[in-house]
C-alpha positions in Angstrom: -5.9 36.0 20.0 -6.0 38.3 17.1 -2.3 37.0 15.8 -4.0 33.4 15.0 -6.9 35.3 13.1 -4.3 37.5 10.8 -3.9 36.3 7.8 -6.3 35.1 4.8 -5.1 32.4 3.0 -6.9 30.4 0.0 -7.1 26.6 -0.2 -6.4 26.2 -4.5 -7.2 22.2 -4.5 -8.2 19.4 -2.8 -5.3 18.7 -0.8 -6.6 16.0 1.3 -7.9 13.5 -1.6 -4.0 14.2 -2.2 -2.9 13.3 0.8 -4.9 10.7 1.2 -3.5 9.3 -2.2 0.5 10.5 -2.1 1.0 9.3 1.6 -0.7 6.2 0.8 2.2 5.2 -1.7 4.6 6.7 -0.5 3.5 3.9 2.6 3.3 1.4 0.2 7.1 2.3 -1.0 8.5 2.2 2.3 7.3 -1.3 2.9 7.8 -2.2 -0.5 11.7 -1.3 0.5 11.5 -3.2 3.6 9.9 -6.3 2.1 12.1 -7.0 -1.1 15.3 -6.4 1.3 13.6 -9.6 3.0 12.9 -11.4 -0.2 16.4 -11.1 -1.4 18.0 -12.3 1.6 19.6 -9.0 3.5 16.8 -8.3 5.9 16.9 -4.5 6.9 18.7 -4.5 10.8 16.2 -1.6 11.6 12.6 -0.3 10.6 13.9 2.9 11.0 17.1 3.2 8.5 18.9 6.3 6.9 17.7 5.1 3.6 13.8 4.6 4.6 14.5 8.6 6.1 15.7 9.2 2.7 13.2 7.8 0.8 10.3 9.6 2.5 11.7 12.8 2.6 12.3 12.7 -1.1 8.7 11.7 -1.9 7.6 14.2 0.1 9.8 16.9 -1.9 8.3 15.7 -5.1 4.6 14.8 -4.3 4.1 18.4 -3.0 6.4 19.6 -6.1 3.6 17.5 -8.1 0.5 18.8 -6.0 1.9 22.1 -6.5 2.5 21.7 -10.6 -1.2 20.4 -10.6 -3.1 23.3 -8.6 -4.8 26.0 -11.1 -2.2 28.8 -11.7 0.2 26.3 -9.7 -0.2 28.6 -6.9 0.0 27.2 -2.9 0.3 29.1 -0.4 2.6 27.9 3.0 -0.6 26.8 4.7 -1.6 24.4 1.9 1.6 22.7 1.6 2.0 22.4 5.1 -1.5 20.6 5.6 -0.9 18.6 2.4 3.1 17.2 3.6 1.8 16.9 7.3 -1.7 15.1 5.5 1.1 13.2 3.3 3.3 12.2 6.5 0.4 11.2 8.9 -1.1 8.7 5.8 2.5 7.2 5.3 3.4 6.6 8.7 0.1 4.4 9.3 0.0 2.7 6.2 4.0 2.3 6.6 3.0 0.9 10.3 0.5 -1.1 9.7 2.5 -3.0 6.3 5.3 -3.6 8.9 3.5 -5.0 11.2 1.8 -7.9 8.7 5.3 -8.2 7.5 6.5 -8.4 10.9 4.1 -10.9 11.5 4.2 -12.9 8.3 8.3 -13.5 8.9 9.7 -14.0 12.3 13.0 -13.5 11.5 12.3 -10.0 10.4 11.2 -9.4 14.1 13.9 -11.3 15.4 16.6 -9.3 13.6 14.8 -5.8 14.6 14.5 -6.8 17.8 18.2 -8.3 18.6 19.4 -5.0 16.7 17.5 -2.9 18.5 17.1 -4.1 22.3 20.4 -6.2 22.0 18.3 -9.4 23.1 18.9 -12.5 22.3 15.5 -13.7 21.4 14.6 -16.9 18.8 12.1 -17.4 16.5 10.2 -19.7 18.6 9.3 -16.8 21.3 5.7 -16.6 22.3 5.7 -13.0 22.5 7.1 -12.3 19.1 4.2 -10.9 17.9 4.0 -8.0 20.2 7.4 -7.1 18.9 5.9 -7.0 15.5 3.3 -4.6 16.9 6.1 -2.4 19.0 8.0 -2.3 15.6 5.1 -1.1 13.6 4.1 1.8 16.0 8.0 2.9 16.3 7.9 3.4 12.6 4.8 5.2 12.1 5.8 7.4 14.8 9.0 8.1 13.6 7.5 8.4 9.5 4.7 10.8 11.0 7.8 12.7 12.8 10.3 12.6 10.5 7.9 13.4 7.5 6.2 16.3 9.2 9.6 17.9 9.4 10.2 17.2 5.6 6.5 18.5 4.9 7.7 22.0 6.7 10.2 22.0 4.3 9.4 21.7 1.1 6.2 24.1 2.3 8.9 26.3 2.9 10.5 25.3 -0.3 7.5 25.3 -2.9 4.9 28.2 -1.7 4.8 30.7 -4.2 1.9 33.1 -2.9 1.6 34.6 0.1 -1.1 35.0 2.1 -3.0 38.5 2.5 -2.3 39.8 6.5 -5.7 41.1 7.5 -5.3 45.1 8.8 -7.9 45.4 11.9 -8.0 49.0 14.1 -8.2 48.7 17.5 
């Protein structure tokens, strides 16, 4: 066990209030994405889309970038980015989730087109269980957000540390 207890490494800010905040817009934005696609008449086919995947992994990039540029010293080390992007993902995904799923539920043809895309049924707007697709559709997303932007927070950690952290020397 003492290769878990190896290294010293120093939180420089409060990384979860900046979670908390930078996965909370960066929710917001996705369903912002997915809800003015609706308004203007091309409804996304998919909750899960290349340009969604692009969007979050570029918010990620620059809210760590920005949580980085606003740390004393701008010093992070890998372990602060990495709980900060996966902090930043985890918030998005729910937030993303949960706005999909009142958008789901608020238009039926949004669910309808997600699930026709996706299942290849041919279901209507007047299905009774339509709003258990809304939920299935929400929860895919998140999951697929937390995954996706977990992957993107291991790379800009990668990308952005600029300290490393102190490897403790124990004799045995």
């Amino acid at each position: 066990m003492g290769i878990f207890h190896r290294y010293n490494s120093t939180i420089h800010g409060n990384y979860r209030r900046a979670y908390l905040r930078s996965g909370l817009v960066i929710g917001v934005l996705l369903a912002a994405y997915v809800l003015v696609r609706l308004l203007m008449g091309t409804p996304m086919h998919t909750p899960i889309s290349l340009v969604v995947d692009a969007i979050l992994l570029v918010l990620i990039f620059l809210f760590t970038a920005y949580y980085r540029n606003a740390l004393p010293d701008k010093k992070i080390t890998l372990k602060e980015a990495m709980l900060f992007g996966m902090g930043c993902a985890m918030v998005a995904g729910i937030v993303y989730g949960l706005l999909l799923w009142a958008i789901g539920s608020a238009s039926a043809e949004q669910t309808v087109l997600f699930t026709n895309t996706m299942t290849q049924n041919q279901i209507t707007t007047s299905d009774p269980q339509l709003h258990y697709w809304a939920a299935w559709w929400a929860i895919l997303s998140g999951v697929g957000t937390i995954v996706l932007g977990a992957f993107g927070a291991f790379l800009a950690a990668v990308l952005f540390r600029n300290e490393k952290s102190v490897i403790k020397h124990t004799k045995q």
